[in-house]
C-alpha atoms as a printed R data frame, in Angstrom:
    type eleno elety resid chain resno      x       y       z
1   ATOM     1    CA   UNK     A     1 45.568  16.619  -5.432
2   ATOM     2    CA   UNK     A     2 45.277  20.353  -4.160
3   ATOM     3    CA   UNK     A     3 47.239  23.098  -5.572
4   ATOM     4    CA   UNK     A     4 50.125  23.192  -2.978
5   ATOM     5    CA   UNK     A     5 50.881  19.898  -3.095
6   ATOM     6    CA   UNK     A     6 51.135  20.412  -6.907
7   ATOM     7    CA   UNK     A     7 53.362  23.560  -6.524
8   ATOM     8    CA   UNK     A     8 55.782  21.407  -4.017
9   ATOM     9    CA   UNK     A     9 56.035  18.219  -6.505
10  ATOM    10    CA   UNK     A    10 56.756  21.110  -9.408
11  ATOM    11    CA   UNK     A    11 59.369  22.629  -7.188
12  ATOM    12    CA   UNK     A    12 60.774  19.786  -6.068
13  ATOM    13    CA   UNK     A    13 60.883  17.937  -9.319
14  ATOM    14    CA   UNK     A    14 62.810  21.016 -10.918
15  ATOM    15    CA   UNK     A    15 65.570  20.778  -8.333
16  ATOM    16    CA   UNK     A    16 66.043  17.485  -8.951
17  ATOM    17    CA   UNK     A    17 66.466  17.629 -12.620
18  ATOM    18    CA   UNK     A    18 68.698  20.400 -12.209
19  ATOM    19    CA   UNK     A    19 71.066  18.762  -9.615
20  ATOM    20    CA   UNK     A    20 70.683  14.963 -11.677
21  ATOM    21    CA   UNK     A    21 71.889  16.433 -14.582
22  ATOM    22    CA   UNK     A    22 74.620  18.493 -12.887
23  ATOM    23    CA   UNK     A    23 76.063  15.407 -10.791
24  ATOM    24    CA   UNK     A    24 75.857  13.177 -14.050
25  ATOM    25    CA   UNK     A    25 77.671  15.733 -16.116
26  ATOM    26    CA   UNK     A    26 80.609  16.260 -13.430
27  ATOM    27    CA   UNK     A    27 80.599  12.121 -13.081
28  ATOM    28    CA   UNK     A    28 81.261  11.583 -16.855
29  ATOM    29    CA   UNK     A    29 84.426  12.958 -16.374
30  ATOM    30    CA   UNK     A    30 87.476  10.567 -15.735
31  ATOM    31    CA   UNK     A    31 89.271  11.160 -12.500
32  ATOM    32    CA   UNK     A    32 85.900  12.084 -10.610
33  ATOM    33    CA   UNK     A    33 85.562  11.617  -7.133
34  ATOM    34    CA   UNK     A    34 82.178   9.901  -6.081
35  ATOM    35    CA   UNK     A    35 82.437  11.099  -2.477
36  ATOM    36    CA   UNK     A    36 82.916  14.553  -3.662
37  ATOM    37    CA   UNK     A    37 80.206  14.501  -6.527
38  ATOM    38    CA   UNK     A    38 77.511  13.036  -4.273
39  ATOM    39    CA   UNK     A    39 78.323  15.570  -1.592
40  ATOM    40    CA   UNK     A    40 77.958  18.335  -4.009
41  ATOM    41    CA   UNK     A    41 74.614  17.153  -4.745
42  ATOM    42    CA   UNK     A    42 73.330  17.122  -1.248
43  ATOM    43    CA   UNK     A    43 74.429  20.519  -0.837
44  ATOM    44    CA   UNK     A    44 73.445  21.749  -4.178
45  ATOM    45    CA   UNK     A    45 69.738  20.091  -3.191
46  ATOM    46    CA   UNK     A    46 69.615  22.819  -0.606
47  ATOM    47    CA   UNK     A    47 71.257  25.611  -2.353
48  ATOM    48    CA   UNK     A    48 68.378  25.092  -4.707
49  ATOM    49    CA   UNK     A    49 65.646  25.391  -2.190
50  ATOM    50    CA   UNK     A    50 64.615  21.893  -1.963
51  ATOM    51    CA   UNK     A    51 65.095  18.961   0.637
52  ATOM    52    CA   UNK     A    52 67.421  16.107   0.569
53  ATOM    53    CA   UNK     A    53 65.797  12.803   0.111
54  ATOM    54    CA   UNK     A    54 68.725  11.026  -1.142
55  ATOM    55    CA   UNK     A    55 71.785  11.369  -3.955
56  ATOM    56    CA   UNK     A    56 73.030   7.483  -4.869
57  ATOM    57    CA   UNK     A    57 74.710   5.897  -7.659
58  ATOM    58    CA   UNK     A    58 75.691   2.464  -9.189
59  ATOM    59    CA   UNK     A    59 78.734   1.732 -11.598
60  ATOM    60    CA   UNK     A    60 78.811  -0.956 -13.895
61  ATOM    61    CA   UNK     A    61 76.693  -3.988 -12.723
62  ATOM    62    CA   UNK     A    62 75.254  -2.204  -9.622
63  ATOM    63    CA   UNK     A    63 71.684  -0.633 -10.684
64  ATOM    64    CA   UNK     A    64 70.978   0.950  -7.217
65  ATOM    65    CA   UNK     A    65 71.507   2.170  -3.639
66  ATOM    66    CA   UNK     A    66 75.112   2.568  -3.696
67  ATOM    67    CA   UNK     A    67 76.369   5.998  -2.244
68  ATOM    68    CA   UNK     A    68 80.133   6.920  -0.772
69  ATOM    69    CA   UNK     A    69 80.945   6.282   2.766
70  ATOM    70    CA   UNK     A    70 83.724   9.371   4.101
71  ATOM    71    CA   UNK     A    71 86.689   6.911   3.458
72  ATOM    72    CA   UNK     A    72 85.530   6.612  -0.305
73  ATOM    73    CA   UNK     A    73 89.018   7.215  -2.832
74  ATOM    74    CA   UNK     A    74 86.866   5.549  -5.832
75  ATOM    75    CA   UNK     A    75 87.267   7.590  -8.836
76  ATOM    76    CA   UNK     A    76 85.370   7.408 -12.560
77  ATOM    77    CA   UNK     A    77 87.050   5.601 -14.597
78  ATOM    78    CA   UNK     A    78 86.809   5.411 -18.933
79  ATOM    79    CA   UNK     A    79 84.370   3.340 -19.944
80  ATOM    80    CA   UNK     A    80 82.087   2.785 -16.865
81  ATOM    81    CA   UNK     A    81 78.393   3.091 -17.179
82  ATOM    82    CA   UNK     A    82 77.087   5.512 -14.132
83  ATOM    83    CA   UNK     A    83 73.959   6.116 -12.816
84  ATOM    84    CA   UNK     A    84 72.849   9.195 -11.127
85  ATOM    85    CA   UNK     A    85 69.937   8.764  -9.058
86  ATOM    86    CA   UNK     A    86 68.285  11.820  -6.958
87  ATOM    87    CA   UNK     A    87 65.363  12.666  -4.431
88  ATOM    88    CA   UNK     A    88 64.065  15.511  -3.545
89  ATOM    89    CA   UNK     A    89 61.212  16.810  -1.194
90  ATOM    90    CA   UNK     A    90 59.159  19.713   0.115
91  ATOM    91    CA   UNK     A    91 57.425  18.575   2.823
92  ATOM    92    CA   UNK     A    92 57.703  14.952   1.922
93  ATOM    93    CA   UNK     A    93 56.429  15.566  -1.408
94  ATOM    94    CA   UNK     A    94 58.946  13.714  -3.206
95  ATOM    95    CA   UNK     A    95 60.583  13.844  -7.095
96  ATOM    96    CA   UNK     A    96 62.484  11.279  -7.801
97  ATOM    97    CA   UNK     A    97 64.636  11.147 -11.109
98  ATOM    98    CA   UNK     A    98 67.983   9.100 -12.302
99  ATOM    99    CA   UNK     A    99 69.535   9.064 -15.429
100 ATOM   100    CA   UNK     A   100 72.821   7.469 -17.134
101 ATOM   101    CA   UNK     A   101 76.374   8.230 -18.550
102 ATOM   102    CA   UNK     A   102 79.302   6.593 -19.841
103 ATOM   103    CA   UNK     A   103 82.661   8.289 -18.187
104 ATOM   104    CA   UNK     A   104 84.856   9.617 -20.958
105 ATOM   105    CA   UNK     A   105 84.355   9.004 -24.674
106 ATOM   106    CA   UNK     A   106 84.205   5.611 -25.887
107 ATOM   107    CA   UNK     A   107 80.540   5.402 -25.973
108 ATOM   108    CA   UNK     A   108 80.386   2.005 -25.960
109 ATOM   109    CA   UNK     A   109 76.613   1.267 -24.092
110 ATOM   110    CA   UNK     A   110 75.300   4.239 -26.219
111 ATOM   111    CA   UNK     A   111 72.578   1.785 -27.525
112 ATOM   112    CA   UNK     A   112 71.989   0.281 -23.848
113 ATOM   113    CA   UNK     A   113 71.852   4.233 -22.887
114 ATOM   114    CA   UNK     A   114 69.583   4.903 -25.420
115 ATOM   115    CA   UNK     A   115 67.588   1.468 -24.587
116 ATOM   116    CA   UNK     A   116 66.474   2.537 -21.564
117 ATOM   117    CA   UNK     A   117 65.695   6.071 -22.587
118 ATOM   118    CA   UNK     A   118 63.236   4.490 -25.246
119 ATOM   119    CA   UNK     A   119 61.751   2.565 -22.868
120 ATOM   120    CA   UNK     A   120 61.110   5.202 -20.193
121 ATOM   121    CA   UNK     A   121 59.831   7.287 -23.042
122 ATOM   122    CA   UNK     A   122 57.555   4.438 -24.448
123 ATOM   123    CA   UNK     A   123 56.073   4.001 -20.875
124 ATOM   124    CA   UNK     A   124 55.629   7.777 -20.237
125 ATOM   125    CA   UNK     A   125 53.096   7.749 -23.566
126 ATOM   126    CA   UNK     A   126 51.232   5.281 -22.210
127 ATOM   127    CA   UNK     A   127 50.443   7.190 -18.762
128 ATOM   128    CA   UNK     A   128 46.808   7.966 -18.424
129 ATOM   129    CA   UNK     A   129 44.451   6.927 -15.850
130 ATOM   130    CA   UNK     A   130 42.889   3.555 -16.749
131 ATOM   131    CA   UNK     A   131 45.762   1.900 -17.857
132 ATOM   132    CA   UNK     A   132 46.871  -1.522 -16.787
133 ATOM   133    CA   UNK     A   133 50.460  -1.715 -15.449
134 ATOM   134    CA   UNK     A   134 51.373  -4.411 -17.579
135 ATOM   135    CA   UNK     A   135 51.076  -2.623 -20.685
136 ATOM   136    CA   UNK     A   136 53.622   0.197 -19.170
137 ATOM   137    CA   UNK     A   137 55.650  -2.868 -18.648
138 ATOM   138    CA   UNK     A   138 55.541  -3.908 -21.898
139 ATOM   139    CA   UNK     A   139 56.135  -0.801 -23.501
140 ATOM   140    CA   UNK     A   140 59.569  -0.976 -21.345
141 ATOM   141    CA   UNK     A   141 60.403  -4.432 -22.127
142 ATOM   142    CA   UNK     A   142 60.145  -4.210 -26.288
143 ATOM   143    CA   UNK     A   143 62.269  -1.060 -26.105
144 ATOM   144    CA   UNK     A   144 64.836  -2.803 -24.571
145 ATOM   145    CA   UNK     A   145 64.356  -5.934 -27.068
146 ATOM   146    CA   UNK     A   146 64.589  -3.785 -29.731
147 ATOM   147    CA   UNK     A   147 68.145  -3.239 -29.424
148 ATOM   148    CA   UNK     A   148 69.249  -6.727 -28.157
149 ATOM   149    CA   UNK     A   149 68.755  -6.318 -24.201
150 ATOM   150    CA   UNK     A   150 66.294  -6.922 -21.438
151 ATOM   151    CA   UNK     A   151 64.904  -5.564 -18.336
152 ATOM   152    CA   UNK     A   152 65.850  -6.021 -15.350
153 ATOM   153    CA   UNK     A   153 62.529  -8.052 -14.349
154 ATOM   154    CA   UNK     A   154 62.883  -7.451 -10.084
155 ATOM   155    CA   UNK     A   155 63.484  -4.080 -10.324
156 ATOM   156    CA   UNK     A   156 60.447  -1.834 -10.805
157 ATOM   157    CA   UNK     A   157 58.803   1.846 -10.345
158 ATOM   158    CA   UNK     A   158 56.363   2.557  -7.949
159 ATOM   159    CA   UNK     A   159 53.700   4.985  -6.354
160 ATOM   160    CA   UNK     A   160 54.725   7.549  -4.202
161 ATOM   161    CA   UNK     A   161 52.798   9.171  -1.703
162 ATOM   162    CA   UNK     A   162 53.711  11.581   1.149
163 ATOM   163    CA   UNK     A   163 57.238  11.006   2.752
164 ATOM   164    CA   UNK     A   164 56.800   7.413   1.252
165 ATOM   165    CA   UNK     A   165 59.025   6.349  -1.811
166 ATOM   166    CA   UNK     A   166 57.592   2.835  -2.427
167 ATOM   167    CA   UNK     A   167 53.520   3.598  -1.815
168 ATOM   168    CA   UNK     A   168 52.206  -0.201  -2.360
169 ATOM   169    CA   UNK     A   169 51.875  -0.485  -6.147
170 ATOM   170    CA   UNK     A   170 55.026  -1.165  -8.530
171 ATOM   171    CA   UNK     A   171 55.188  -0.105 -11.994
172 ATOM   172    CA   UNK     A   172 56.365  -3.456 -13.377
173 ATOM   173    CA   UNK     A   173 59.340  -2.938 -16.287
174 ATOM   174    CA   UNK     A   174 58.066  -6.458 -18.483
175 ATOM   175    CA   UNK     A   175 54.562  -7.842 -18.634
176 ATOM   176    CA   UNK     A   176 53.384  -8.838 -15.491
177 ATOM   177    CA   UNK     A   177 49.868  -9.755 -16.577
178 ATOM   178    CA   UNK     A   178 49.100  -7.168 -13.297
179 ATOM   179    CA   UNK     A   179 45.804  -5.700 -14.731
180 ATOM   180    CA   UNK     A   180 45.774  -2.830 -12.032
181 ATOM   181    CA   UNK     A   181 44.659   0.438 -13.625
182 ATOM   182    CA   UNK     A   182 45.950   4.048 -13.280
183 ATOM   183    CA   UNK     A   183 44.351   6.324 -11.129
184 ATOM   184    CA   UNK     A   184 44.043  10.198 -11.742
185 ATOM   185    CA   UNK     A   185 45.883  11.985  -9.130
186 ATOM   186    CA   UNK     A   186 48.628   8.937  -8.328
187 ATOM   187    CA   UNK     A   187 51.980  10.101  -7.975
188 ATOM   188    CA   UNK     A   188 53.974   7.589 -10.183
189 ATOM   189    CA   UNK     A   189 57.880   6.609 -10.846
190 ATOM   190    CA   UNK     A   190 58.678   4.982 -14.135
191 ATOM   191    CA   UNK     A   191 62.262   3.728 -13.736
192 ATOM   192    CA   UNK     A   192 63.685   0.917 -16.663
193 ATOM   193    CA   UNK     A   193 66.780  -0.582 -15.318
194 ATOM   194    CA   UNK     A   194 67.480  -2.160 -18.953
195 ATOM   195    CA   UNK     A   195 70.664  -4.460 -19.168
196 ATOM   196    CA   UNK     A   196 72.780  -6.989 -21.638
197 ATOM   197    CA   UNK     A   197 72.978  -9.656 -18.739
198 ATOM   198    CA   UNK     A   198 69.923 -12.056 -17.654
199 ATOM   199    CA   UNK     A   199 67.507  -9.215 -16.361
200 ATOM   200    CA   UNK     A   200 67.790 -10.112 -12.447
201 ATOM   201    CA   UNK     A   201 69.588  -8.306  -9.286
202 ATOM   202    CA   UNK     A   202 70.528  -9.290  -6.221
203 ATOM   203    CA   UNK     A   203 72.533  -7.589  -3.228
204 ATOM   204    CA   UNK     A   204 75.827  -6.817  -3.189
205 ATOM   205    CA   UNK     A   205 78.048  -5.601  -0.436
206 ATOM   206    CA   UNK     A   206 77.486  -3.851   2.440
207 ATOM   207    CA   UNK     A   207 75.162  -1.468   2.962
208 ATOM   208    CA   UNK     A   208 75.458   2.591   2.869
209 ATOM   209    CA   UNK     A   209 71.720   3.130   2.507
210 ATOM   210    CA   UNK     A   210 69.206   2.534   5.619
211 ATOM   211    CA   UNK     A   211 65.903   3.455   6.504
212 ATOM   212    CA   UNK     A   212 64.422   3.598  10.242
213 ATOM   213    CA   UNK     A   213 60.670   3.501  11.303
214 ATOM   214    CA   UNK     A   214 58.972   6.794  12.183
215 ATOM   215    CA   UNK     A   215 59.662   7.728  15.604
216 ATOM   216    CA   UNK     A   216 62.703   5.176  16.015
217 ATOM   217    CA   UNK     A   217 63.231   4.459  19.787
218 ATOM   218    CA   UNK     A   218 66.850   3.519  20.871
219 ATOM   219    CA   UNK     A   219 67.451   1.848  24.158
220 ATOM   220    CA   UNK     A   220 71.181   2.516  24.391
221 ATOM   221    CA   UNK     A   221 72.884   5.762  24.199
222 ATOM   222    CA   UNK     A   222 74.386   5.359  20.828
223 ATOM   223    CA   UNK     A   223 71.313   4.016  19.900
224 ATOM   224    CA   UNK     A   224 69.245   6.722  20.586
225 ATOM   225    CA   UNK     A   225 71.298   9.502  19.520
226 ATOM   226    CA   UNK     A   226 71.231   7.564  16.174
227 ATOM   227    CA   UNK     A   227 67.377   7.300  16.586
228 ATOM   228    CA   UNK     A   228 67.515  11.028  17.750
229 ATOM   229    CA   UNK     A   229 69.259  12.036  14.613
230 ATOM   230    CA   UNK     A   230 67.492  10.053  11.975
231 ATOM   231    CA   UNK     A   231 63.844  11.348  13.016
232 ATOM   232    CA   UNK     A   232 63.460  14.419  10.966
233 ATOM   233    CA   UNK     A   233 63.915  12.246   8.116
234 ATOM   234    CA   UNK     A   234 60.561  10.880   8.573
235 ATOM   235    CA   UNK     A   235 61.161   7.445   6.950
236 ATOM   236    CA   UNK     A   236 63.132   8.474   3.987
237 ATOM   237    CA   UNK     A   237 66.549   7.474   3.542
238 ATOM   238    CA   UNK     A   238 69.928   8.315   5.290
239 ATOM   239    CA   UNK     A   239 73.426   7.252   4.962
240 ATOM   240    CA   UNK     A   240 76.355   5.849   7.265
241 ATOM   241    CA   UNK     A   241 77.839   9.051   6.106
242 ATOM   242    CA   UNK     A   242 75.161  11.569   7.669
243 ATOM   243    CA   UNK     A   243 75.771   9.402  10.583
244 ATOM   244    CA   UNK     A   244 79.230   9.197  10.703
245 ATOM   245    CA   UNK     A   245 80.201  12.791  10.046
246 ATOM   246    CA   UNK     A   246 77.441  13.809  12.708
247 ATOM   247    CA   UNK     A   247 78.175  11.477  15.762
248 ATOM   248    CA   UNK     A   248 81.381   9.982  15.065
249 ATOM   249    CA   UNK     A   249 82.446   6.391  13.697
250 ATOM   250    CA   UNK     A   250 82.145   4.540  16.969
251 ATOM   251    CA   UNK     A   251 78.702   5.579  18.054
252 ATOM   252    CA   UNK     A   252 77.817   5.499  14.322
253 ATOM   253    CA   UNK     A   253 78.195   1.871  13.790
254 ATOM   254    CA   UNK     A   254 76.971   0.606  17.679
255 ATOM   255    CA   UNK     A   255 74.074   2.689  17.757
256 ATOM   256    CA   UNK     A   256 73.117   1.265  13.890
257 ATOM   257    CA   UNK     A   257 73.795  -2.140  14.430
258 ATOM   258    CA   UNK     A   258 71.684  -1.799  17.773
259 ATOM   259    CA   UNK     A   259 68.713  -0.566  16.014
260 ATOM   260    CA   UNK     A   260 69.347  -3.060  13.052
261 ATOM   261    CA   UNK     A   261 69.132  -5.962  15.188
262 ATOM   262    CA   UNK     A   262 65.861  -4.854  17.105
263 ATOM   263    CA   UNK     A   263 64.070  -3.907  13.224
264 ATOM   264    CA   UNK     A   264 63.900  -0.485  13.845
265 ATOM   265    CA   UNK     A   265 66.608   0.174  11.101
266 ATOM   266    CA   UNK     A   266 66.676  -1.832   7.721
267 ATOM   267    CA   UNK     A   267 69.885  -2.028   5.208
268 ATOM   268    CA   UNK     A   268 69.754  -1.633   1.964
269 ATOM   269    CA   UNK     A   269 73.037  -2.929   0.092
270 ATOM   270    CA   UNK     A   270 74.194  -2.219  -3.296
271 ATOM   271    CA   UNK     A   271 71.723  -4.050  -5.787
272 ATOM   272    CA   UNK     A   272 73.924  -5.835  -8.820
273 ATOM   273    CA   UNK     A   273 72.826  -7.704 -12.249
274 ATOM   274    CA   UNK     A   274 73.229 -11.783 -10.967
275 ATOM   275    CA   UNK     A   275 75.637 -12.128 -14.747
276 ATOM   276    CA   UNK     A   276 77.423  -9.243 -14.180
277 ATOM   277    CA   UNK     A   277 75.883  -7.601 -16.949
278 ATOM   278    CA   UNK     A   278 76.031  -3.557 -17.309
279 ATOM   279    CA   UNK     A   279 72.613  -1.426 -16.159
280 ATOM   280    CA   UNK     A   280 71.596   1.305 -17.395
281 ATOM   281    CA   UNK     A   281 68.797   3.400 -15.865
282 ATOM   282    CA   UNK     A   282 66.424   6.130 -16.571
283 ATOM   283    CA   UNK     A   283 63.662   7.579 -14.652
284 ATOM   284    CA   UNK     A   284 61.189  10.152 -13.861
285 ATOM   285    CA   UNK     A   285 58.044  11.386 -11.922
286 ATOM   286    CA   UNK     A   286 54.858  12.119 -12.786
287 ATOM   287    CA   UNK     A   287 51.232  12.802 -11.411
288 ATOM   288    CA   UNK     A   288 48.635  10.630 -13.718
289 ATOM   289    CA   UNK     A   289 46.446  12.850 -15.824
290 ATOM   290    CA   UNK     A   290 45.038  12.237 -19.181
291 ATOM   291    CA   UNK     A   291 48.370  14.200 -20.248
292 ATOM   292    CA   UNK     A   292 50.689  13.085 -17.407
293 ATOM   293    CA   UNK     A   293 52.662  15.670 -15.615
294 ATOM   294    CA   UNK     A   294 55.946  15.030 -15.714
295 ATOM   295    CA   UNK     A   295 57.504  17.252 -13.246
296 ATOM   296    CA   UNK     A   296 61.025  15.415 -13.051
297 ATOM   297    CA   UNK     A   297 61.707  16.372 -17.291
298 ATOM   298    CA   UNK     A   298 63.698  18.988 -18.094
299 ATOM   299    CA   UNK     A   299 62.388  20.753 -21.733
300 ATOM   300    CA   UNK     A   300 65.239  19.752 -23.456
301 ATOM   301    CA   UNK     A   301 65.087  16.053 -22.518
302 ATOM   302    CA   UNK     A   302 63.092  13.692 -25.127
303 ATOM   303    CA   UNK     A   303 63.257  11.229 -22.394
């Protein structure tokens, strides 16, 4: 990996930390508007220099890919378990990073919280090219055990590569018996979804998160002015909100569903725990080296 590229995924992971910990902090808060927290984060993304890639959350029993649509009124309420999960890019050099908090002060998950801190932290030690996946898994899954949970077992991290979030190999969060080794140089995502219920998701809802194929084609006019739109994102994610606020509900939704139903667009809805059981969720980036750089982890963080 050449020194640029280094300097963007250093750059990139900063801002992300920065604006992770910033949206988590104002979401803790009872009374908090998602809509307005997740906008601030986009926004605060580019006051910081970097690139949106995308700002999502999940409350309770919803792990990932939730994000506010314009009509959103949900609030934070005490007691709900939030995570915060952001991407950033330079030149589709991504950082991606999430992290979780209770809203208000009861504290009850602070051991599922912690969980999945310990098992993020357990897999980051192991980093190092030459080792097997399944041992990172491992590492996750007896973190989790050790204070009464699991992991969620379809749910996993992943390679990333330019302008590509999942890059063909998943970091597995239990033992897979997947003997694939590190390599130096891979750009990695750790990410232990650790929960009290059985350990599985499955999708919930409708979808607020899409992705399109690069260089998206629309035959109709809403179609293509959705396809239009969408381009510069290169593959990474966008919302019905960027849509919506940009070319109005109507032409939103026909030119989406147009390109849905020809495969140029795929939804991705909310993913929840099958039992209803609460998620928690840490994660960070890193570039494999004997001493892994972590380039999503703030210096105060232990995680």
């Amino acid at each position: 990996m050449d020194k640029d590229t280094i300097n963007k995924l250093l750059k990139a992971g900063k801002v992300a930390a920065q604006v992770r910990r910033e949206g988590a902090k104002k979401l803790s808060v009872v009374g908090t508007s998602y809509l307005e927290v997740m906008d601030y984060c986009e926004q605060r993304i580019l006051q910081l220099g970097g690139e949106i890639a995308w700002a999502q959350y999940g409350v309770n029993d919803v792990a990932a890919h939730d994000c506010p649509t314009e009509e959103t009124k949900e609030t934070t309420k005490e007691g709900e378990l939030v995570k915060v999960d952001i991407g950033v890019h330079l030149d589709g050099w991504i950082a991606d990073n999430a992290m979780t908090v209770e809203v208000g002060s009861s504290q009850k998950y602070y051991d599922l919280i912690r969980a999945s801190q310990n098992a993020l932290k357990a897999a980051i030690k192991l980093v190092r090219p030459g080792c097997p996946l399944w041992q990172l898994g491992e590492a996750q899954y007896s973190e989790a055990e050790a204070l009464g949970f699991t992991t969620v077992k379809n749910l996993c991290g992943h390679t990333l590569e330019q302008y590509k979030i999942h890059a063909g190999v998943s970091v597995p969060t239990f033992n897979n018996k997947d003997k694939t080794e590190l390599h130096e140089g891979w750009q990695i995502a750790i990410e232990p979804f650790v929960t009290n219920g059985q350990g599985l998701i499955k999708e919930k809802g409708e979808a607020k998160v899409f992705m399109a194929k690069i260089n998206a084609v629309g035959r109709s006019p809403y179609a293509r002015r959705v396809a239009e739109f969408v381009k510069p994102r290169y593959g990474l994610p966008f919302t019905i909100r960027d849509l919506t606020r940009n070319l109005g509900i109507g032409p939103a939704l026909l030119g989406l569903r147009e390109l849905q139903k020809s495969g140029i667009v795929r939804a991705y809805p909310p993913l929840a725990e099958v039992s209803g059981g609460i998620v928690a969720q840490f994660e960070h980036s890193m570039i494999v080296n004997d001493k892994p750089v972590v380039y999503t982890r703030q210096e105060e963080e232990e995680w």
